[in-house]
VMD Tcl script that draws the C-alpha trace (Angstrom):
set ca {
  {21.38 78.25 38.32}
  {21.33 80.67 41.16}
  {21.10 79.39 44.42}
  {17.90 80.07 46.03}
  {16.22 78.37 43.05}
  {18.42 75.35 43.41}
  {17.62 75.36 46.68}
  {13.80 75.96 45.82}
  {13.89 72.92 43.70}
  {15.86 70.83 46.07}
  {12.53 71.86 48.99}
  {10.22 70.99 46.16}
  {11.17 67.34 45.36}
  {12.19 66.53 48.67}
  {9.40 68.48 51.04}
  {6.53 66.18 51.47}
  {9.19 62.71 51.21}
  {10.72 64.29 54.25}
  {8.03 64.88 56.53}
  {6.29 61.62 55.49}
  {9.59 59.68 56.70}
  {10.04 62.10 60.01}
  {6.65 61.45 60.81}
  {7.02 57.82 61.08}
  {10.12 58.22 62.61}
  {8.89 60.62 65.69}
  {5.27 59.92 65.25}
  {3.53 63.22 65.26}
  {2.72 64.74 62.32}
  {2.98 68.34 63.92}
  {6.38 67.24 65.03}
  {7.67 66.34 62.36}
  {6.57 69.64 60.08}
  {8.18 71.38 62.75}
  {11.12 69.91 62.79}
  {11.57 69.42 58.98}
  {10.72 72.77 58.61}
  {13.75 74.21 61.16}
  {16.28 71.54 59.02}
  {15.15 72.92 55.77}
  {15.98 76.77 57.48}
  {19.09 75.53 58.55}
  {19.95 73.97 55.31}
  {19.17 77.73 53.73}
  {21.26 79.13 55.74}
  {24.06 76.87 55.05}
  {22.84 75.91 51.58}
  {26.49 76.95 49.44}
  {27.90 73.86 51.80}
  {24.79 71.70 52.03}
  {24.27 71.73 47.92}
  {27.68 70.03 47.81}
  {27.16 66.86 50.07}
  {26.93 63.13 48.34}
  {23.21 63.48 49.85}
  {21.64 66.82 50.83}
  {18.34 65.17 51.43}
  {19.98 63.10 54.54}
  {21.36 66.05 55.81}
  {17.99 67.74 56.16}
  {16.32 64.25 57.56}
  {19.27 63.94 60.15}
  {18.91 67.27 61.04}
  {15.22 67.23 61.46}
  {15.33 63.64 63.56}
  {17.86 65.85 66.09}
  {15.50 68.78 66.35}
  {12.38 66.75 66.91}
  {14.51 64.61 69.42}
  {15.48 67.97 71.06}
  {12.37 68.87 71.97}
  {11.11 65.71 73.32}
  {13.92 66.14 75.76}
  {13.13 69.42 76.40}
  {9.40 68.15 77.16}
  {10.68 65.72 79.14}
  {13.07 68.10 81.59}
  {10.07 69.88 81.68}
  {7.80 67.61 82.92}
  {10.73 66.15 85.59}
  {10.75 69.85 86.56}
  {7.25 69.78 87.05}
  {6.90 66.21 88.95}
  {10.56 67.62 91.19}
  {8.79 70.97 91.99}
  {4.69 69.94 92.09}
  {2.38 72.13 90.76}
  {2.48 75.77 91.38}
  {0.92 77.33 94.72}
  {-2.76 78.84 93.84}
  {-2.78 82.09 92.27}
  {-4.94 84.05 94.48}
  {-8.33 85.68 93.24}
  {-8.12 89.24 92.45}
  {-10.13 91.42 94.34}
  {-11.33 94.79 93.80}
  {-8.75 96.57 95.40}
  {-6.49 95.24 93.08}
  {-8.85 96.12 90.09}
  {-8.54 99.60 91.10}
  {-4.80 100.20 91.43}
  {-4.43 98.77 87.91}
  {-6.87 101.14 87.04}
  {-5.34 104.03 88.73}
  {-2.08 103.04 86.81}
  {-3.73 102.97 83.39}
  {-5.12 106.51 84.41}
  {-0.83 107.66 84.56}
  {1.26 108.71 81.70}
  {3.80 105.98 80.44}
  {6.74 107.96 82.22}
  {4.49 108.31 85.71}
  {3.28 104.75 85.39}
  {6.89 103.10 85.10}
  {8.43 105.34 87.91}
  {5.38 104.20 90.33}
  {6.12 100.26 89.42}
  {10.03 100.42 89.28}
  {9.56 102.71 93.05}
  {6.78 100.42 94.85}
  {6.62 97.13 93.04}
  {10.32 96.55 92.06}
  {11.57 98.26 94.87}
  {13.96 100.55 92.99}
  {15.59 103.75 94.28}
  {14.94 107.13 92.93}
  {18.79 106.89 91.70}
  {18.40 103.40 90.25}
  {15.12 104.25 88.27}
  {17.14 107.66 87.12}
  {20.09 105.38 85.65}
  {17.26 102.94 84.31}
  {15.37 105.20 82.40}
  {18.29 107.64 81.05}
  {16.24 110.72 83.09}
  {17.99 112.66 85.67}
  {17.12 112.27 89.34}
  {14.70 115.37 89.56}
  {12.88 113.99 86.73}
  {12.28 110.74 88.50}
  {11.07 112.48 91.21}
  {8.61 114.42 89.39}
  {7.00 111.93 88.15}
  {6.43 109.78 91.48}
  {5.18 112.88 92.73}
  {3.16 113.42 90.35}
  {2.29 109.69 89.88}
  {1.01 109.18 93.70}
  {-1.21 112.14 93.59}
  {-3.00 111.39 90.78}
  {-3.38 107.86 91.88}
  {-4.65 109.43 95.37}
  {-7.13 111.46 93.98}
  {-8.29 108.55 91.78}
  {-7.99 105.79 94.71}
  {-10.13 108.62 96.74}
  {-13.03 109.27 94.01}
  {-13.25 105.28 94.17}
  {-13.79 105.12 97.42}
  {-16.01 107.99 97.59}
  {-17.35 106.75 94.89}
  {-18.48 102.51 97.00}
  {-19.85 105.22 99.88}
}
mol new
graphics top color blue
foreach p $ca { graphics top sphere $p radius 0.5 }
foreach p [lrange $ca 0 end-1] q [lrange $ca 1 end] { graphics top cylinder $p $q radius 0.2 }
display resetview
């Protein structure tokens, strides 16, 4: 029998007994499809050494009890985080001045629009970008060049434009 279909009838016969006895171990249904789900993929992946235990079946319910255990801690340092840190500060509204600068920046080419953000929003030197982006210096400053005035002539049409 080749392996993936002894491991496709091992995940038959054992699929739904799993989950059942997962679920009433964690008690979340979602949980415990999730979790029985990653044991079964890590079972796969280790099948040739899984098929040969006294008890395959309680290697896949162990392993699925850790993972759903997992991310209850996880959850839990989360919400410590959370309850440590408070909530985050207010996002503020955006306005239309915003609105139009992410406009403007949709109005660039891909190559324009990157060297604009990595220049006035990431703070990156012409050099830096250059050795980002694999492009040689010139190149980078072509395109902020070119970049701004386009953006100028667009921020200037808008605000011609509200007159």
């Amino acid at each position: 029998m080749k392996a993936s279909d002894d491991f496709d009838a091992f995940y038959t016969g054992s699929c739904r007994r799993l989950v059942g006895q997962v679920y009433a171990m964690v008690g979340h249904l979602g949980e415990a499809e999730d979790a029985v789900q990653e044991a079964y993929c890590r079972a796969w992946q280790r099948w040739s050494s899984v098929r040969e235990y006294t008890d395959p079946e309680a290697w896949v319910r162990t392993v699925a009890y850790r993972v759903a255990v997992s991310s209850w801690r996880k959850a839990v340092n989360r919400l410590t985080a959370h309850r440590r840190h408070g909530p985050p500060d207010p996002v503020p509204d955006i306005g239309p001045e915003q609105i139009a600068f992410v406009e403007c920046l949709r109005a660039l080419t891909p190559e324009q629009r990157r060297a604009v953000v990595l220049h006035h929003l990431v703070g990156l030197t012409v050099d830096d970008i250059a050795a980002e982006t694999g492009v040689p210096v010139g190149t980078v400053k072509s395109r902020l060049a070119r970049g701004r005035k386009a953006m100028a002539a667009l921020l200037d049409k808008e605000a011609n434009a509200d007159v």
